[in-house]
N, C-alpha and C positions, 0 to 999 in steps of 0.2 A: 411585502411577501413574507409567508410565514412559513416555518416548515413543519412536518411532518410529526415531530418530537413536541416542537412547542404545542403544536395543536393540540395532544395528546397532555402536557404541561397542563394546556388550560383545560380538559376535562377533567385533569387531578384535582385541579383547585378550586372546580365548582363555578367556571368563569363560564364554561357552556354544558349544555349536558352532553353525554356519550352518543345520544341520539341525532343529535344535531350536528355534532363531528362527524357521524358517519355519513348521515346526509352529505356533508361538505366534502367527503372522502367519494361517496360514489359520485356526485357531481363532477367532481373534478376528473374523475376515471372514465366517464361517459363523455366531457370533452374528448379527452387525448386518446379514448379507443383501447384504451390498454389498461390493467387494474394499476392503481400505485404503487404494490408491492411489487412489480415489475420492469418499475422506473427506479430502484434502484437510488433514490434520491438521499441527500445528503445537502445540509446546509453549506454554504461557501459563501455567500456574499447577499446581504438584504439591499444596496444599493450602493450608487459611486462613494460615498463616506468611507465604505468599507477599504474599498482601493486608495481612496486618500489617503487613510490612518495606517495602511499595511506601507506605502513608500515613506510615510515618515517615522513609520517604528522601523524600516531597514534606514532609512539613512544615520539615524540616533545610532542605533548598533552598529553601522559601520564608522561611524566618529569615534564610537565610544573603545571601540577596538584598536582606530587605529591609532588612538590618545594613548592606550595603553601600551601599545609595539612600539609606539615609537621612543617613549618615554622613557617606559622600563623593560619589556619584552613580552615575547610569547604568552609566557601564565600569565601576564598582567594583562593581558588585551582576554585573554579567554578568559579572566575571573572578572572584570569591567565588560564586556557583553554578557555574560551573566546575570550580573547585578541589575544593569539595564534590563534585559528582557523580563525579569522578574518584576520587577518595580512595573514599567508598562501591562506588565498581564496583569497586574492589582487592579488596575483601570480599566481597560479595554478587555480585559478575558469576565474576570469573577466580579463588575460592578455593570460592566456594559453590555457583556454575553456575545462580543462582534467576535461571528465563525473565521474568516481570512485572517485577523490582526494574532486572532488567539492561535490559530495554527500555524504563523511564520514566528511567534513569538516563542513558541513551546518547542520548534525549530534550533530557532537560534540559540535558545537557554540551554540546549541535552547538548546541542553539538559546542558548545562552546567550554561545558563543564568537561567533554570526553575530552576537547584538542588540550585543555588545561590541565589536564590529569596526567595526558599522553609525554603533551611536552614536560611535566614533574618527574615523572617515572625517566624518559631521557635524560633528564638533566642530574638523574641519583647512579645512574649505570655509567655514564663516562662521558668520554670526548667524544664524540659520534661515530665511531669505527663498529657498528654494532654487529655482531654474529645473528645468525637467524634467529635462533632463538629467544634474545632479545630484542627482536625486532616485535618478534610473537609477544614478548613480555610486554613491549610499549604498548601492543593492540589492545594486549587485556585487561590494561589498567585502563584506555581510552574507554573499552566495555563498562568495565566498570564503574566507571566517572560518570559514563552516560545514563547506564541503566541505573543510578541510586538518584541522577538527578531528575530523569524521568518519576521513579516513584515519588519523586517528595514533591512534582509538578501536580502527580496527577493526585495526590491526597488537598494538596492547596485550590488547583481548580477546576479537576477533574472535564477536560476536555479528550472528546473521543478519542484523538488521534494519538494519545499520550500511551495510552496502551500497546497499541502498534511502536513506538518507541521503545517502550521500556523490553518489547520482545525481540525489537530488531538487534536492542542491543545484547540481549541476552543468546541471539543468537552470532554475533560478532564473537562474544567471549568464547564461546564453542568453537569455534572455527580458528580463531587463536588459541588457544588451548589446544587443539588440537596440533599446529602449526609448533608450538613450543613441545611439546612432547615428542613429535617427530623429527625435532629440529630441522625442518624443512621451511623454505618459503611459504608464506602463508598466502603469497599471489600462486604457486602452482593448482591450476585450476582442477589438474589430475590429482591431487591428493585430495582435496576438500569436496572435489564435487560427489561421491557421497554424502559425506558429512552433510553438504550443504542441502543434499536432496531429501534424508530423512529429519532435519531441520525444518522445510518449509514442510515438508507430511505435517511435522508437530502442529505448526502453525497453521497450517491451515484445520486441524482438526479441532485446535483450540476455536479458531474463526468460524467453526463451525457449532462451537459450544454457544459459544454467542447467537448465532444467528437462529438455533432451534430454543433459544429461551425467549424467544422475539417472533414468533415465526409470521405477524403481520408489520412488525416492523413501524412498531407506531414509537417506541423509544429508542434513547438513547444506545442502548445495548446492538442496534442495528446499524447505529454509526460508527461502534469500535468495532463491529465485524467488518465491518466494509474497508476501514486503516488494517485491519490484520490481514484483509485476502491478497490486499494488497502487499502486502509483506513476504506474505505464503509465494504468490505467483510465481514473481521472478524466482526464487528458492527451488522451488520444482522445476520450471521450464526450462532455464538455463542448464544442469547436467544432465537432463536426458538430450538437449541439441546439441552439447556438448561431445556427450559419447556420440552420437551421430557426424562430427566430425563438420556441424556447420560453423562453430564458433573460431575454428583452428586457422583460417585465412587460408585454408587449401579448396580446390573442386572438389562440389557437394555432387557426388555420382548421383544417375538416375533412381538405382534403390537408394539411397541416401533422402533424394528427395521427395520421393515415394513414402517414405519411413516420414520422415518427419509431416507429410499431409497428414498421415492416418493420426500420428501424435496428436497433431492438432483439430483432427476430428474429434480424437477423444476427450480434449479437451473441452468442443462446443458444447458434448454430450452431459460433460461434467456442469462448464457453467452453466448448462440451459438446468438443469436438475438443480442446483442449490439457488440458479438465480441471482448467479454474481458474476461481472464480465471481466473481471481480473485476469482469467487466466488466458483468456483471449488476446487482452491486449499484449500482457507479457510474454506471448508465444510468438506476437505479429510478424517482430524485424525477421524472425529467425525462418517462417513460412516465407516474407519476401526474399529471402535471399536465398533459400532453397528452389523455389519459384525461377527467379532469374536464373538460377544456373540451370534449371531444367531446359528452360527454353531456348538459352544460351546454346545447349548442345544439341537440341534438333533444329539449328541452324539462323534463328530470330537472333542474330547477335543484335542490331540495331535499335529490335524494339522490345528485348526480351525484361526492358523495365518500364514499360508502357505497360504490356502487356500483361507483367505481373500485377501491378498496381490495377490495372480493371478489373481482373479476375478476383481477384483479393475484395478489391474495393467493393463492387457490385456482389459475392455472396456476403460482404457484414453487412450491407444496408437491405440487403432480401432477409439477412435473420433477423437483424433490427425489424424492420417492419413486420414481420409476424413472428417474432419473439411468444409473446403471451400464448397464437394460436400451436407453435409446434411443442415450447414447455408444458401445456394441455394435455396434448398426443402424447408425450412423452412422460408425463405423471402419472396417467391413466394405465398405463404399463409395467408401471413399477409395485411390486409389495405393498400393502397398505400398511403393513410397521412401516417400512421406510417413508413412505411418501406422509405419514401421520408427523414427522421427523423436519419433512424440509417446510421452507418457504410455504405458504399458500397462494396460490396460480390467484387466487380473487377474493378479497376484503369482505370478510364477513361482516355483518352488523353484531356493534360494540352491544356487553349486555349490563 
């Protein structure tokens, strides 16, 4: 199984020509009824190898961490998972090119520099009695740990989802940063969630730089938008269901619930126009449980989570199935600067 990038790899390198990829590209579009730039695709796994090599690059890292907590402590287990996942991405990222091993590997290496950072910065502030603020301070050095070790991953093996890293951590640091300035908790969800909502704007607008530089989506550059949208989602969806008062563990009222459908209509409107299902999925829990309580209070106490799950369930697999034809409808309607901008609904022939 090949993906989409490589394919494109092997018309760079003169391994097939542009003509013959796109034949392989409509064929395969004419199988599954929908263009490929509509599926959305992304490499994960070329076969069972892939899964063999991802559970023993986690057990290696989890040895190799817990040889270091146990021995000498915390920095030592997150500077010894470091080491390992690095030394294994030599192999299996930048010589073998395996998608699952190199993305749990790129994983483990950013989170284990941030927890080693974090617990450094703890260990120079005190005896653990720590004030908000320095609590904020331990976050931003864990930011910072992560995000410098992100960059130096993705200059050594430049895999897509390193990108999405190095912003998730740079939006960590914002968000503590913010939390230490305010000296407020940096878990109160009421102060950041601002913050946090023109945070995934950024992010998602950057994911969106990527995706109109690509806008058939035959390389690389369509893999790091896909790790970014993913990043953007939750960022955006969470403070506006926030302020609507679903996240709080209170009853979500009828306008409440009301509110957050339309949210998430405008959400489908958005994903079906750039052609990314991110914000969909990151909206879902928050639709099912606005849903439940809806039905909840006109009386379906018994089946008001059956009955949300069908409803839910049966319009994703109606938009799933004609995805391609309502994104159509719906491009056809829009500005030709803009629609010149996003995605294209159908794979043109490579020239």
């Amino acid at each position: 199984m090949y993906s989409d990038g490589e394919l494109q790899s092997a018309v760079d390198a003169g391994a097939i020509s542009p003509a013959a990829a796109a034949a392989l590209r409509d064929h395969v579009a004419g199988l599954r009824a929908t263009s490929m730039v509509d599926e959305e695709q992304f490499r994960l796994i070329t076969g069972f190898n892939d899964i063999f090599v991802s559970i023993a690059c986690v057990l290696v890292v989890f040895a190799a961490g817990a040889v270091g907590g146990t021995l000498v402590g915390g920095i030592a287990a997150g500077v010894l998972v470091a080491i390992a996942s690095w030394i294994m991405a030599e192999v299996f990222t930048r010589r073998r090119r395996m998608a699952l091993p190199s993305i749990i590997l790129l994983l483990t290496f950013v989170t284990a520099c941030g927890s080693a950072t974090a617990l450094l910065a703890a260990k120079i502030m005190g005896d653990g009695n720590f004030s908000q603020r320095q609590v904020a301070g331990i976050m931003v050095a864990a930011a910072i740990g992560a995000g410098l070790a992100a960059l130096a991953h993705w200059r050594r093996f430049r895999v897509a989802i390193t990108v999405a890293a190095a912003v998730g951590a740079l939006v960590l640091l914002v968000l503590a940063l913010v939390g230490a300035v305010r000296n407020a908790p940096t878990a109160d969800a009421g102060l950041i969630a601002g913050v946090a909502l023109v945070c995934g704007i950024g992010v998602f607008a950057y994911a969106m730089r990527w995706d109109m530089s690509d806008r058939t989506r035959t390389t690389q550059r369509a893999d790091i938008a896909f790790w970014l949208h993913l990043v953007a989602a939750p960022l955006i969806a969470h403070p506006l269901f926030y302020w609507m008062g679903v996240t709080t563990g209170g009853t979500v009222g009828v306008a409440a619930a009301i509110g957050v459908i339309a949210v998430y209509l405008v959400f489908a409107l958005v994903a079906l126009a750039v052609d990314r299902r991110a914000l969909l999925v990151s909206a879902l829990a928050y639709v099912l449980v606005a849903l439940a309580q809806l039905f909840r209070s006109y009386g379906a106490i018994k089946l008001n989570v059956a009955l949300t799950a069908l409803v839910i369930g049966t319009a994703l697999l109606c938009l799933s199935a004609w995805w391609h034809a309502i994104r159509t409808h719906l491009l056809a309607r829009l500005p030709d600067d803009l629609r010149a901008r996003l995605p294209e609904s159908a794979r043109p022939t490579l020239r």
